[in-house]
Structure formats: C-alpha cells, structure tokens
N, CA, C and O atoms as a printed pandas DataFrame, in Angstrom:
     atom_number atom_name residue_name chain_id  residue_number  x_coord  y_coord  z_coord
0              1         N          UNK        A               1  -17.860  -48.812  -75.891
1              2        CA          UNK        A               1  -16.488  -48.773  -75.443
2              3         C          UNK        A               1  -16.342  -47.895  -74.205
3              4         O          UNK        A               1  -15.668  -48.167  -73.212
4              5         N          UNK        A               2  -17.115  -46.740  -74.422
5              6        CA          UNK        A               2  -17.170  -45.645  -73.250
6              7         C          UNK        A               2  -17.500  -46.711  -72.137
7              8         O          UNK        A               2  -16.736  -46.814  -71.177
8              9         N          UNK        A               3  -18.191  -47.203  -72.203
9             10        CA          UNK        A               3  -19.433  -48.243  -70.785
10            11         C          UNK        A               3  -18.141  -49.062  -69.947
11            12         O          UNK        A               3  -17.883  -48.942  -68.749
12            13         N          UNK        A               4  -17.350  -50.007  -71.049
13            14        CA          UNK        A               4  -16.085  -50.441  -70.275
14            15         C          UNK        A               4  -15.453  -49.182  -69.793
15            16         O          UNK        A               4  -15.234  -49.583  -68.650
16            17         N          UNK        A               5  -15.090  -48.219  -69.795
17            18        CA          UNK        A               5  -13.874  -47.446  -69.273
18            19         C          UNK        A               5  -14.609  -47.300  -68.259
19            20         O          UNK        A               5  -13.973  -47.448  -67.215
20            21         N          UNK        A               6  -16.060  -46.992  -68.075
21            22        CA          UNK        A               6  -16.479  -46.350  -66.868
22            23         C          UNK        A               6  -16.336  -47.221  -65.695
23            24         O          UNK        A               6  -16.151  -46.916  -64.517
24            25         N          UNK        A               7  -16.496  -48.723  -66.432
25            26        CA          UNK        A               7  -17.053  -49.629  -65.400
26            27         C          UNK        A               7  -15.116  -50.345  -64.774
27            28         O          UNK        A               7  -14.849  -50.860  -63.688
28            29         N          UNK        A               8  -14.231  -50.094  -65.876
29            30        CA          UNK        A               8  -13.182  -50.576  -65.074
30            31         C          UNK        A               8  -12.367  -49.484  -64.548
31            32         O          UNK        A               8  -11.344  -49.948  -64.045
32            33         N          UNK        A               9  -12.452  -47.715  -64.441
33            34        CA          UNK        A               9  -12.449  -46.920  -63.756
34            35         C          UNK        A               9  -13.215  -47.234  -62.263
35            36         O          UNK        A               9  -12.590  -47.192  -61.203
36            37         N          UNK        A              10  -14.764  -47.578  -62.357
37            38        CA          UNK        A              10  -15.201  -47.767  -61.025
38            39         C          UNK        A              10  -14.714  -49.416  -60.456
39            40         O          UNK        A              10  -14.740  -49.798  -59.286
40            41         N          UNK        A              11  -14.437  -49.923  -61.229
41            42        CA          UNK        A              11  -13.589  -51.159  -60.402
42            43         C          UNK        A              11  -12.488  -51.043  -59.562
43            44         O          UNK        A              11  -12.389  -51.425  -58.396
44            45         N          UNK        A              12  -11.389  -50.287  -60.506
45            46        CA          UNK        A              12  -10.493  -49.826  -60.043
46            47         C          UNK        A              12  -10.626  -48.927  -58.772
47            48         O          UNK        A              12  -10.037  -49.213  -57.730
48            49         N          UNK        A              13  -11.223  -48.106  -58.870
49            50        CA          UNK        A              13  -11.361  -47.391  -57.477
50            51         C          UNK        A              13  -12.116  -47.874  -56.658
51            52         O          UNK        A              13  -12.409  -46.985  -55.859
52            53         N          UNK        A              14  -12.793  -49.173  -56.308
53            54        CA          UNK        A              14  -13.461  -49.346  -55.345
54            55         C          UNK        A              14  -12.216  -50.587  -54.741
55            56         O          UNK        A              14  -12.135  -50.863  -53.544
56            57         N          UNK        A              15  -11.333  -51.218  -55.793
57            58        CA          UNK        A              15  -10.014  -51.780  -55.500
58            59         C          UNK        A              15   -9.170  -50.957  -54.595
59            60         O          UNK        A              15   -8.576  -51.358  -53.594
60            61         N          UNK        A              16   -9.200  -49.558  -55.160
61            62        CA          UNK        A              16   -8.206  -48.983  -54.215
62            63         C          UNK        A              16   -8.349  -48.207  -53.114
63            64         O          UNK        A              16   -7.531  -47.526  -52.495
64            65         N          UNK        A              17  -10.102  -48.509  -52.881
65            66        CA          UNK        A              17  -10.765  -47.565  -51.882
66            67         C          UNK        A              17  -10.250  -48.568  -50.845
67            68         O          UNK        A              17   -9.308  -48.231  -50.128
68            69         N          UNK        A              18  -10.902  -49.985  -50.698
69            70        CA          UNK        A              18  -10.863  -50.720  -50.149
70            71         C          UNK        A              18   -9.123  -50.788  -50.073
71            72         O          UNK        A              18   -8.776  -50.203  -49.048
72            73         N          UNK        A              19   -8.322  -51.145  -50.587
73            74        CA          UNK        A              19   -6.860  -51.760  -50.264
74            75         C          UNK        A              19   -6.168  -50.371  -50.992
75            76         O          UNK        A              19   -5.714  -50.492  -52.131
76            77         N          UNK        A              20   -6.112  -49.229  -50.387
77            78        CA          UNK        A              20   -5.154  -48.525  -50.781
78            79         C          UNK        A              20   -3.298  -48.623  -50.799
79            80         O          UNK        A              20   -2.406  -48.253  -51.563
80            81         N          UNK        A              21   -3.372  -49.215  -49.717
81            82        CA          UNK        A              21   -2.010  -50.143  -49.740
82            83         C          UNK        A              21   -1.187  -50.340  -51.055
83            84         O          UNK        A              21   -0.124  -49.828  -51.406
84            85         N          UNK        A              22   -2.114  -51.357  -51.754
85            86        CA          UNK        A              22   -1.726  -51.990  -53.392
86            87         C          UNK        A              22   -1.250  -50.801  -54.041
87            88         O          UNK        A              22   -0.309  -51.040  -54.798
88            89         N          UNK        A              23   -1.617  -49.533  -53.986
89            90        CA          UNK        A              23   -2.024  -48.594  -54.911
90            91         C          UNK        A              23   -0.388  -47.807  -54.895
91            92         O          UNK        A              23    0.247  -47.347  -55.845
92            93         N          UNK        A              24   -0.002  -47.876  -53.306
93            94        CA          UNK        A              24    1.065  -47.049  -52.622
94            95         C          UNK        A              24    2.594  -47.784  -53.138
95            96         O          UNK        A              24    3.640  -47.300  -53.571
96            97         N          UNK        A              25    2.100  -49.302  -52.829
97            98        CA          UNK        A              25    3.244  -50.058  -53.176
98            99         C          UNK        A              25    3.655  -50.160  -54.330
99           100         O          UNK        A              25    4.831  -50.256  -54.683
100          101         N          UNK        A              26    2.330  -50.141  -55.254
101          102        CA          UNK        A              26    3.143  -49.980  -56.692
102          103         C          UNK        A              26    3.620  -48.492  -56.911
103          104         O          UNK        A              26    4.217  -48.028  -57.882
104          105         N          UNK        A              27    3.343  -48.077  -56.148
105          106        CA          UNK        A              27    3.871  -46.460  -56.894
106          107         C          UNK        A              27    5.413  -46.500  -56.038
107          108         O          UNK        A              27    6.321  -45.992  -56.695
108          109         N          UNK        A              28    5.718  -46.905  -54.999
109          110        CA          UNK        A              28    6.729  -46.983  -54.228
110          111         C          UNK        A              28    7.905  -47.848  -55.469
111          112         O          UNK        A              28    8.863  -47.226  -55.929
112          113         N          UNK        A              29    7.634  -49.235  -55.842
113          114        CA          UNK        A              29    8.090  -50.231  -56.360
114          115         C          UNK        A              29    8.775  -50.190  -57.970
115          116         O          UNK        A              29    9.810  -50.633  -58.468
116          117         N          UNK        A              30    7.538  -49.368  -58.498
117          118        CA          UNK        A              30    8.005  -48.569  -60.277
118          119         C          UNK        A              30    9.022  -47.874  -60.212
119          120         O          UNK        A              30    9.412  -47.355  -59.166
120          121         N          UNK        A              31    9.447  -47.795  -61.041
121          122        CA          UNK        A              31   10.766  -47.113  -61.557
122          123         C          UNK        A              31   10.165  -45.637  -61.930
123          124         O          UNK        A              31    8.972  -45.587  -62.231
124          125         N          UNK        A              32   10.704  -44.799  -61.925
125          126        CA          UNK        A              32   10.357  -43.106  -62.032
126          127         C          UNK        A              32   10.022  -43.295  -63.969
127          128         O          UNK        A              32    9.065  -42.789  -64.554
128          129         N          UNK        A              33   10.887  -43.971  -64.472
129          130        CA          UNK        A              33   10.592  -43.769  -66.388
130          131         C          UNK        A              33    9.252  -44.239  -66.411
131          132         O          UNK        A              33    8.329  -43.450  -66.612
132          133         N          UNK        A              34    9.014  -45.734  -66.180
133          134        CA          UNK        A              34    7.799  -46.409  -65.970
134          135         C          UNK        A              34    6.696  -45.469  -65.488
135          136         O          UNK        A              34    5.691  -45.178  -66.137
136          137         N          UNK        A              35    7.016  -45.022  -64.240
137          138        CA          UNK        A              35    5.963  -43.593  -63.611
138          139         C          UNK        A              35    5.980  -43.237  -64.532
139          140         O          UNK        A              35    5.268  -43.934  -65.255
140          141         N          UNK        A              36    6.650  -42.063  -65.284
141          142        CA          UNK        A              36    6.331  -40.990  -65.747
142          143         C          UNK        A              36    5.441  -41.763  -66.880
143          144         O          UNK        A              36    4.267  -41.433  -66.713
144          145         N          UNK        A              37    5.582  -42.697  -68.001
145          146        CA          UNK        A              37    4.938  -42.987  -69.046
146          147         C          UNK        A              37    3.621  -43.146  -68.762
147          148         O          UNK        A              37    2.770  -42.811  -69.586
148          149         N          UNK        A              38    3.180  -43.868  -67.131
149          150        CA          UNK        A              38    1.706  -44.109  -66.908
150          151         C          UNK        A              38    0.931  -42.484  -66.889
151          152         O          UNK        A              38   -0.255  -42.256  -67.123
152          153         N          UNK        A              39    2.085  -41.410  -66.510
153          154        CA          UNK        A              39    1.501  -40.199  -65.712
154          155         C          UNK        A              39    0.941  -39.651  -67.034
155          156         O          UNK        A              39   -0.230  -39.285  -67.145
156          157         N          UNK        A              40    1.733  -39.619  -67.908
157          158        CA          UNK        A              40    1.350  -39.159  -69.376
158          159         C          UNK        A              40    0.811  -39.840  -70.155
159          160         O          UNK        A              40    0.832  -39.239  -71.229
160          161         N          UNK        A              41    0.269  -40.876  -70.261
161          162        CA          UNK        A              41   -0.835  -41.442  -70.952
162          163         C          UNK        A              41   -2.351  -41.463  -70.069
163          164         O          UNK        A              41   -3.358  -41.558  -70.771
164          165         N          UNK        A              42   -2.502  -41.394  -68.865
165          166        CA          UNK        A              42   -3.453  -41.292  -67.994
166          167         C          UNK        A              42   -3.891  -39.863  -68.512
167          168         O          UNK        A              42   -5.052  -39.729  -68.899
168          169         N          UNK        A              43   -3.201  -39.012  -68.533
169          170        CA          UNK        A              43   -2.806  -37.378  -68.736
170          171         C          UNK        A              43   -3.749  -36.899  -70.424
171          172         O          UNK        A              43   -4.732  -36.242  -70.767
172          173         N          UNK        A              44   -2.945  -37.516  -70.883
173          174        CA          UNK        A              44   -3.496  -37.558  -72.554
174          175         C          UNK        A              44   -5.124  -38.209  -72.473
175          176         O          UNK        A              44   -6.119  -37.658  -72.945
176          177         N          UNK        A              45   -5.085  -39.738  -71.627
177          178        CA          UNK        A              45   -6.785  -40.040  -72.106
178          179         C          UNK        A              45   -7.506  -39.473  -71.294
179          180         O          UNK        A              45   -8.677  -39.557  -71.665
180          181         N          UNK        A              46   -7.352  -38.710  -69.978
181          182        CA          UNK        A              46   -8.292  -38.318  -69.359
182          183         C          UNK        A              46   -8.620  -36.877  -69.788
183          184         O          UNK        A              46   -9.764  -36.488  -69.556
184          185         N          UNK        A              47   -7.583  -35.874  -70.504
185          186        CA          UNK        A              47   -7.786  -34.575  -71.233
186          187         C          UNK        A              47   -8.529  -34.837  -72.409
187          188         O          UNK        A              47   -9.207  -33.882  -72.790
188          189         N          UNK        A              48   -8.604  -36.172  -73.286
189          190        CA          UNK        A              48   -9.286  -36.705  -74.600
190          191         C          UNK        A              48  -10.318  -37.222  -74.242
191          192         O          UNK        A              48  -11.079  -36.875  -75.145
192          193         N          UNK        A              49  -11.034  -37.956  -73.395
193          194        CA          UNK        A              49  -11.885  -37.682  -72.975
194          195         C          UNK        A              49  -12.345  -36.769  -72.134
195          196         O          UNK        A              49  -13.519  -37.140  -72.118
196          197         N          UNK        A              50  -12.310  -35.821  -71.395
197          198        CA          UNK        A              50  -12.930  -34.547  -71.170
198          199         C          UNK        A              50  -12.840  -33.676  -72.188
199          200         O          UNK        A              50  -13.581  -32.693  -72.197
200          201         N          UNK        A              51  -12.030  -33.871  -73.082
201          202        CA          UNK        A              51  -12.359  -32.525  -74.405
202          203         C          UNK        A              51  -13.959  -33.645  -75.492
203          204         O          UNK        A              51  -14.822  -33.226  -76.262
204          205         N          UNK        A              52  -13.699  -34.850  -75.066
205          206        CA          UNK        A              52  -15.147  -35.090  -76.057
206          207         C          UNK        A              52  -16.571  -35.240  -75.481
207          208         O          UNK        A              52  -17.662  -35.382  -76.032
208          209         N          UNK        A              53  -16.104  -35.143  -73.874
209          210        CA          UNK        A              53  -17.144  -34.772  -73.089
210          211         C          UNK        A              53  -17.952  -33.928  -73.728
211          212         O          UNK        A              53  -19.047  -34.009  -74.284
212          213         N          UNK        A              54  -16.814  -32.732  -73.428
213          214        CA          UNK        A              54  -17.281  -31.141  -73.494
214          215         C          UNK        A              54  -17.781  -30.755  -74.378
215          216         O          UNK        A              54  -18.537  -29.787  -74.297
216          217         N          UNK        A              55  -17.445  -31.586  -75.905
217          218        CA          UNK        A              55  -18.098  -31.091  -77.343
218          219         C          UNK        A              55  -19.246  -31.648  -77.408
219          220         O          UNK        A              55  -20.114  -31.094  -78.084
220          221         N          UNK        A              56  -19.522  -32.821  -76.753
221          222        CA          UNK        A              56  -20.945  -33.394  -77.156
222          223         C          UNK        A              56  -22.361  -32.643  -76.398
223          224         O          UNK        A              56  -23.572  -32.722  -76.600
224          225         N          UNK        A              57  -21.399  -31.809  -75.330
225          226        CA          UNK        A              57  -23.016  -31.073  -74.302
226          227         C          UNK        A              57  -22.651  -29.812  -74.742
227          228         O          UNK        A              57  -21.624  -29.306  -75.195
228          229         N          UNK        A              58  -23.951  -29.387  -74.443
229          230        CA          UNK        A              58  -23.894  -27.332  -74.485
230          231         C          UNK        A              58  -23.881  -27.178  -73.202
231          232         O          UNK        A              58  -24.006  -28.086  -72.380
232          233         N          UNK        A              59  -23.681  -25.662  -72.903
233          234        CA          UNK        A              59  -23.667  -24.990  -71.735
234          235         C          UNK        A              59  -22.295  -24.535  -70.879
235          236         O          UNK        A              59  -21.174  -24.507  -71.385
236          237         N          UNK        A              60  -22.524  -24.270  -69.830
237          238        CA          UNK        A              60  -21.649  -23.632  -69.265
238          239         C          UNK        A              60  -20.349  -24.337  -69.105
239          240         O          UNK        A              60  -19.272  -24.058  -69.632
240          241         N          UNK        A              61  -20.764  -25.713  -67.933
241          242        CA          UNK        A              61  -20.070  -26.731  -67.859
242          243         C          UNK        A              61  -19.804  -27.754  -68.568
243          244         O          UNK        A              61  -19.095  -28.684  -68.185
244          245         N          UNK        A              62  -20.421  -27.662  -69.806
245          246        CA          UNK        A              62  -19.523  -28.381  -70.418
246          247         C          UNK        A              62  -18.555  -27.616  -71.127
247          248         O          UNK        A              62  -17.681  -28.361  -71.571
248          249         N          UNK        A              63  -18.358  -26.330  -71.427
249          250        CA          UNK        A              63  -17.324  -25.778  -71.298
250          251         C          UNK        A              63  -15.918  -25.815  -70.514
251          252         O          UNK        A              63  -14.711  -25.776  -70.755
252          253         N          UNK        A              64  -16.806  -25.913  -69.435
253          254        CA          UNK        A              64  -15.683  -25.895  -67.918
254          255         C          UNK        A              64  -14.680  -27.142  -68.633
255          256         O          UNK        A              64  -13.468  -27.055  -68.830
256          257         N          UNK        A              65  -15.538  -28.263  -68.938
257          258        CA          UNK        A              65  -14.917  -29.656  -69.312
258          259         C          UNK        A              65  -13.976  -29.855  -69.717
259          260         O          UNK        A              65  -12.980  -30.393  -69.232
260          261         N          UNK        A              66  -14.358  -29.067  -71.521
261          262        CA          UNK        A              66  -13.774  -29.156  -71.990
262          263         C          UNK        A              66  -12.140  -28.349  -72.019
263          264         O          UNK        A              66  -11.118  -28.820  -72.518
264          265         N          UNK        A              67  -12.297  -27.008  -71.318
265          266        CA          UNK        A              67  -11.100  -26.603  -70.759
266          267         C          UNK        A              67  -10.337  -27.189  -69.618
267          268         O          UNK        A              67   -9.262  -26.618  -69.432
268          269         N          UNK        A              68  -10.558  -28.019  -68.931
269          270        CA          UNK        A              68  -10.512  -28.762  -68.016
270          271         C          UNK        A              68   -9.368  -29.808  -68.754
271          272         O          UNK        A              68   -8.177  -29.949  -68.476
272          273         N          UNK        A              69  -10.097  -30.403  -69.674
273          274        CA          UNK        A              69   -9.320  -31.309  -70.651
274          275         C          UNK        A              69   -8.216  -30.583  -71.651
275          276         O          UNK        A              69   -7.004  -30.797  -71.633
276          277         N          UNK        A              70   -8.586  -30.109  -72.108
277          278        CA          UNK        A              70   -7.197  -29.416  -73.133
278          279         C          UNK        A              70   -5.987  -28.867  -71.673
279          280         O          UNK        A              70   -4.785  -28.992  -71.906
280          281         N          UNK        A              71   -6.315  -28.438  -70.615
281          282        CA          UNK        A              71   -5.398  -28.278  -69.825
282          283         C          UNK        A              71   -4.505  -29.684  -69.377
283          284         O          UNK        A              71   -3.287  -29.729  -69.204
284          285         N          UNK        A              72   -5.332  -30.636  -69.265
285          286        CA          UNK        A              72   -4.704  -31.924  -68.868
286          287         C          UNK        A              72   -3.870  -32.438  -70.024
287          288         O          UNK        A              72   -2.731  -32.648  -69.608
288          289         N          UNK        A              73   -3.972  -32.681  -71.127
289          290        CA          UNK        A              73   -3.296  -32.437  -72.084
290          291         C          UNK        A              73   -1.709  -31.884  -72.411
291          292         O          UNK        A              73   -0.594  -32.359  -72.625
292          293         N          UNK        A              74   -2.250  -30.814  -72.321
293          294        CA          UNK        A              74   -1.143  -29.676  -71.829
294          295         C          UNK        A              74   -0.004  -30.203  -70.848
295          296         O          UNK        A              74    1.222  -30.171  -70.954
296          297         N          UNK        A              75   -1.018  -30.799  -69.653
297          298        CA          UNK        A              75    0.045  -31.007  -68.746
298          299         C          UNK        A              75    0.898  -32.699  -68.929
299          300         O          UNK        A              75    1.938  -33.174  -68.475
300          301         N          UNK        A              76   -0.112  -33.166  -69.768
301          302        CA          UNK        A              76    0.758  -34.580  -70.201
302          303         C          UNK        A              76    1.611  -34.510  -70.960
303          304         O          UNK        A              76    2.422  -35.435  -70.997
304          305         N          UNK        A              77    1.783  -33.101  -72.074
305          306        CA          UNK        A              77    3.035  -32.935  -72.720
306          307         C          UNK        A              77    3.811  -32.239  -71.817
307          308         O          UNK        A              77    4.931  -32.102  -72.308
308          309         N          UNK        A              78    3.700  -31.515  -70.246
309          310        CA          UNK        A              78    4.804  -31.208  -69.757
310          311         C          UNK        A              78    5.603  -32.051  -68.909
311          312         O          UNK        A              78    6.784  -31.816  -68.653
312          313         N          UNK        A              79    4.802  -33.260  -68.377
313          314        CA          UNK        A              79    4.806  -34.563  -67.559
314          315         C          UNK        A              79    6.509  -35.361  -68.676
315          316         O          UNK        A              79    7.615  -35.722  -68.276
316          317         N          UNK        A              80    5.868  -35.327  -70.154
317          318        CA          UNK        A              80    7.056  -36.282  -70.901
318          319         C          UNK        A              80    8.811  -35.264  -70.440
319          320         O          UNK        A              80    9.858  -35.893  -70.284
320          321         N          UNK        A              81    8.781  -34.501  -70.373
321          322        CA          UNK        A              81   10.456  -33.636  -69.894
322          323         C          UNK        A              81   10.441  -34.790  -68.764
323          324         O          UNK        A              81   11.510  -35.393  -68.861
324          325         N          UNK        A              82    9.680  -35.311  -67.774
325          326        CA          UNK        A              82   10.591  -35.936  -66.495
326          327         C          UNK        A              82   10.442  -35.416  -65.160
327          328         O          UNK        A              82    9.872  -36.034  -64.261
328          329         N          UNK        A              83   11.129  -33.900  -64.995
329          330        CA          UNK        A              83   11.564  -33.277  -63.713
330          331         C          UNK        A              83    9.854  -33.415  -62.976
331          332         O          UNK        A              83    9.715  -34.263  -62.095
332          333         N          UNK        A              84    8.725  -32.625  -63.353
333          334        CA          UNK        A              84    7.319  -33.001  -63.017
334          335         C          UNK        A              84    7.194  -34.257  -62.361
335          336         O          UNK        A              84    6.932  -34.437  -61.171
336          337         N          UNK        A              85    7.393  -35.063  -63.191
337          338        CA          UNK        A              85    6.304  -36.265  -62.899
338          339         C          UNK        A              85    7.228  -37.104  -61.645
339          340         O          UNK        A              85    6.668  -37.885  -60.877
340          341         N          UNK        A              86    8.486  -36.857  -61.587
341          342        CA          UNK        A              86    9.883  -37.197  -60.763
342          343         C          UNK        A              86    9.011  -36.327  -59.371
343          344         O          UNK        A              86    8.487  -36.905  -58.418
344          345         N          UNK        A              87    9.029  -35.590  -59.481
345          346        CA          UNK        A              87    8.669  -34.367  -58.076
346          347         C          UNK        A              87    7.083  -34.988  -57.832
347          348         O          UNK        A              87    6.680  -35.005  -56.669
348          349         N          UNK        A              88    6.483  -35.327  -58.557
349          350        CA          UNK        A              88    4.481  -36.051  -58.314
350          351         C          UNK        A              88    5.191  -37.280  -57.373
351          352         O          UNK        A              88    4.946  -37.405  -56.173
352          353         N          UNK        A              89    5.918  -37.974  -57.970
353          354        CA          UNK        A              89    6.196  -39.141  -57.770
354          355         C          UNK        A              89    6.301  -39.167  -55.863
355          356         O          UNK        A              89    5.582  -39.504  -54.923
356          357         N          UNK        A              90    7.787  -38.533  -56.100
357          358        CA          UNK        A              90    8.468  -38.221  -54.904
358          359         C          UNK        A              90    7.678  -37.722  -54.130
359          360         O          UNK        A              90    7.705  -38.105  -52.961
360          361         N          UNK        A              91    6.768  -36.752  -54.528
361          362        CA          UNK        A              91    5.657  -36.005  -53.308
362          363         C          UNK        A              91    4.234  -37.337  -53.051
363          364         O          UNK        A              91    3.680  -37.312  -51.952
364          365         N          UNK        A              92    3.901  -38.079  -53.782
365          366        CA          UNK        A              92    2.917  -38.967  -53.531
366          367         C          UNK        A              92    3.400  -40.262  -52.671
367          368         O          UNK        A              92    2.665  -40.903  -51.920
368          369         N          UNK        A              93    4.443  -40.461  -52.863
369          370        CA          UNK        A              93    5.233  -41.900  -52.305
370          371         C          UNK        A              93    4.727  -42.158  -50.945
371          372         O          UNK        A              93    3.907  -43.031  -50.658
372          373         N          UNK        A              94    5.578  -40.883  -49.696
373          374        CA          UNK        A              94    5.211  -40.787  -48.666
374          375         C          UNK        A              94    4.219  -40.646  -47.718
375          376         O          UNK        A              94    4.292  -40.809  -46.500
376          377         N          UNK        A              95    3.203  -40.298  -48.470
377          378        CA          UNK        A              95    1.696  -39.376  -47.838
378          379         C          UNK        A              95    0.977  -40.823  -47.397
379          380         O          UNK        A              95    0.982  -41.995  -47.775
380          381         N          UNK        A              96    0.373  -40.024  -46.387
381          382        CA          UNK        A              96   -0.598  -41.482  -45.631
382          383         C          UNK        A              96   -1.324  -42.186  -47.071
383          384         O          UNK        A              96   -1.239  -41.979  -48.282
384          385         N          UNK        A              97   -2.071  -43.124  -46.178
385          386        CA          UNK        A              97   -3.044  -43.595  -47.481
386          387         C          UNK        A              97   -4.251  -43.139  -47.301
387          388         O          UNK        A              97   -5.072  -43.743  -47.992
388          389         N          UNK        A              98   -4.879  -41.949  -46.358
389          390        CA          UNK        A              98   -5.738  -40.982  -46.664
390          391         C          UNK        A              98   -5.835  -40.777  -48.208
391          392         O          UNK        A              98   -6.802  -41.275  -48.786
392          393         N          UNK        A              99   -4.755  -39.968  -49.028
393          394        CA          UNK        A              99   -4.319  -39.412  -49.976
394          395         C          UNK        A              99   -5.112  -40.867  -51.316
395          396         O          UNK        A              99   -6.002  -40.894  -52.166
396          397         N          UNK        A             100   -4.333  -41.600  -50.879
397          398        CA          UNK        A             100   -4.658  -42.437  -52.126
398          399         C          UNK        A             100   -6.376  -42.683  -51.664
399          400         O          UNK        A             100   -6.974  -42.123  -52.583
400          401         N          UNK        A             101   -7.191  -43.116  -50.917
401          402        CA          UNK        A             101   -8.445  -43.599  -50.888
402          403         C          UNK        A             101   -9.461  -41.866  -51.015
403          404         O          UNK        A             101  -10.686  -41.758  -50.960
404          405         N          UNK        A             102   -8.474  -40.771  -51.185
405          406        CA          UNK        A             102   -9.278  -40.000  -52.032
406          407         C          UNK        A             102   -9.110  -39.991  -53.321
407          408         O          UNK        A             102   -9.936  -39.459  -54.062
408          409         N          UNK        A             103   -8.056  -40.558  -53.747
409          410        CA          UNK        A             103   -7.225  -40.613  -55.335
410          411         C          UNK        A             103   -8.517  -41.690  -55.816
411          412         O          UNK        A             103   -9.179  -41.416  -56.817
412          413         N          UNK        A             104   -8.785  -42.872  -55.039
413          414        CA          UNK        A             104   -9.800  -44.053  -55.335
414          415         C          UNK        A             104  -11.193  -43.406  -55.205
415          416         O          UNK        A             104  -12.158  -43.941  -55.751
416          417         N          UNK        A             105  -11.338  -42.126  -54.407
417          418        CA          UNK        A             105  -13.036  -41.598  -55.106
418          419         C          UNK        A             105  -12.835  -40.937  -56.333
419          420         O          UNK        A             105  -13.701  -40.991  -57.206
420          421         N          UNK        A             106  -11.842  -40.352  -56.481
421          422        CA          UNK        A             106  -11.776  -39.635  -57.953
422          423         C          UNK        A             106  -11.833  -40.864  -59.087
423          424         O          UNK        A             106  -12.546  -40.828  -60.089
424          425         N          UNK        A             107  -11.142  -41.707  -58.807
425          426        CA          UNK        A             107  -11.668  -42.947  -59.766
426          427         C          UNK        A             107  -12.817  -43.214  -60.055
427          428         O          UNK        A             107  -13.458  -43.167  -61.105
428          429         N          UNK        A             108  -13.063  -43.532  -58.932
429          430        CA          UNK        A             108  -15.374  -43.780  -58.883
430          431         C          UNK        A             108  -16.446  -42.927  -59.405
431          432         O          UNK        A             108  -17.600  -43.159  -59.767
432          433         N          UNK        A             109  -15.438  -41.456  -59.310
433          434        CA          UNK        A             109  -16.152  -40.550  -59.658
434          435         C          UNK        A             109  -16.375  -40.359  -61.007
435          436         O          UNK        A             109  -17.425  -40.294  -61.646
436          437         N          UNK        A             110  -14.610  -40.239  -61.508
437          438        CA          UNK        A             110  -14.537  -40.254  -63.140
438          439         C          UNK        A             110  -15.425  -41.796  -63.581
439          440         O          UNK        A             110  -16.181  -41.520  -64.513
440          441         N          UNK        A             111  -15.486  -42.552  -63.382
441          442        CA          UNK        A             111  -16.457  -43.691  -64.023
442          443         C          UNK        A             111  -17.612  -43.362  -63.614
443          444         O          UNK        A             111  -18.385  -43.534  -64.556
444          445         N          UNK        A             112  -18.140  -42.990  -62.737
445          446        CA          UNK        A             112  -19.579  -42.935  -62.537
446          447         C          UNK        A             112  -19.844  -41.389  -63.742
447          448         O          UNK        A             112  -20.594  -41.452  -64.717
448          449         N          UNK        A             113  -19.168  -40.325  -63.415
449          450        CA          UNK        A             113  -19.294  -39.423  -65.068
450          451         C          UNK        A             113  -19.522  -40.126  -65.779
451          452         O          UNK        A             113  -20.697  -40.229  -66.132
452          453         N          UNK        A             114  -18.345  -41.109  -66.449
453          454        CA          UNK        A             114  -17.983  -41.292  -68.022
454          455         C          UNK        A             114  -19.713  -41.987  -67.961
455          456         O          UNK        A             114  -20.683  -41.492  -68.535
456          457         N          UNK        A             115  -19.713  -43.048  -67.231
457          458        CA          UNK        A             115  -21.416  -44.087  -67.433
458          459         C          UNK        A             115  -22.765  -42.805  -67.697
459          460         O          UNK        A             115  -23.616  -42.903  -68.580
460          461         N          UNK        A             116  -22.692  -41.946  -66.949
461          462        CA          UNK        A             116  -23.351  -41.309  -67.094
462          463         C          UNK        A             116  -23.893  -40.403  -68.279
463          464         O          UNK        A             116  -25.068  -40.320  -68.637
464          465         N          UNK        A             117  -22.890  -39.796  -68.771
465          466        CA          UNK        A             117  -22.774  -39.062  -69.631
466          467         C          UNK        A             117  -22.799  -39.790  -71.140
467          468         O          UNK        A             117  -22.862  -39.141  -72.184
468          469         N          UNK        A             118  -22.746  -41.037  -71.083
469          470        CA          UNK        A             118  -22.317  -41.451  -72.591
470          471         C          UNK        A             118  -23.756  -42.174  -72.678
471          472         O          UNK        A             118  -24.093  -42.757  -73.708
C-alpha cells in the first residue's frame, strides 16, 4: 500500500513540476471550506505517516521524523478552526509558480522517501 502512495506522490509531482499552472488554478478556483478540508487531511496523513516512519528506524533521524510528524498533526488540528488555512490559502494564491514547482519537488521527494524507506 506504502509502494502506491509513493508512486502516486511521485506522479503527482512530476504533474506539477512540469504544469504548475494546474496546481495554481485549482487552488485559485476551490472554495476556502474545500481548501481547508484538503489542508487537514494532507496534514493528518503526512504527520501519520512520518510518526510510522519514525517508529520503524532507530537513531537520531528517525527521531527528527517522528517529531516532525506529531508536529504536523498538531498543525492539522489547528488548520480545522479555519483562520490558518484561510491566511495559507490567501498567501499561496498569488506567488509566482516558482513556489508551486518547489511545492512539486517536495512531492517527488516525499514519494521517493516513502519508496524508499518501506
């Protein structure tokens, strides 16, 4: 199951490396409620997976991980209030599409992890 997330994480970002555009317009086009629900479920599985990262390795960094993840978490239960994810929104809308085709390596990146690691 891990193998799909990695591989449609790196789909996805090589989609939005290439056509960052798509990426801008839907975020332009959604409704702020709609936003916020994607912001906080993205929020929740990417803190749930980095907290099961972190338990399955020893060492330093996987420490890092796993705090890494319980923080994201954290921030997906502060994302559900609204005002947050309203202000992400509003601050991401405008920004070149520099912004998003680095948003699309962090995609590539998190899948090339998840493949890796599992």
């Amino acid at each position: 199951m891990l193998k799909i997330i990695g591989y449609l994480w790196i789909m996805a970002g090589i989609l939005f490396l290439a056509k960052p555009q798509i990426l801008k317009n839907s975020l332009q086009r959604k409704s702020l409620k709609k936003l916020r629900k994607y912001f906080v479920l993205l929020s929740f599985f990417l803190g749930g997976l980095l907290i099961s990262i972190g338990w399955k390795f020893h060492g330093i960094m996987a420490k890092v991980v796993l705090i890494v993840g319980i923080i994201s978490v954290f921030k997906g239960a502060f994302l559900i209030k609204g005002k947050v994810a309203d202000r992400t929104v509003e601050w991401f809308a405008p920004k070149p599409l520099i912004y998003f085709r680095i948003g699309a390596c962090f995609y590539i990146l998190l899948g090339v992890i998840i493949l890796l690691l599992h």
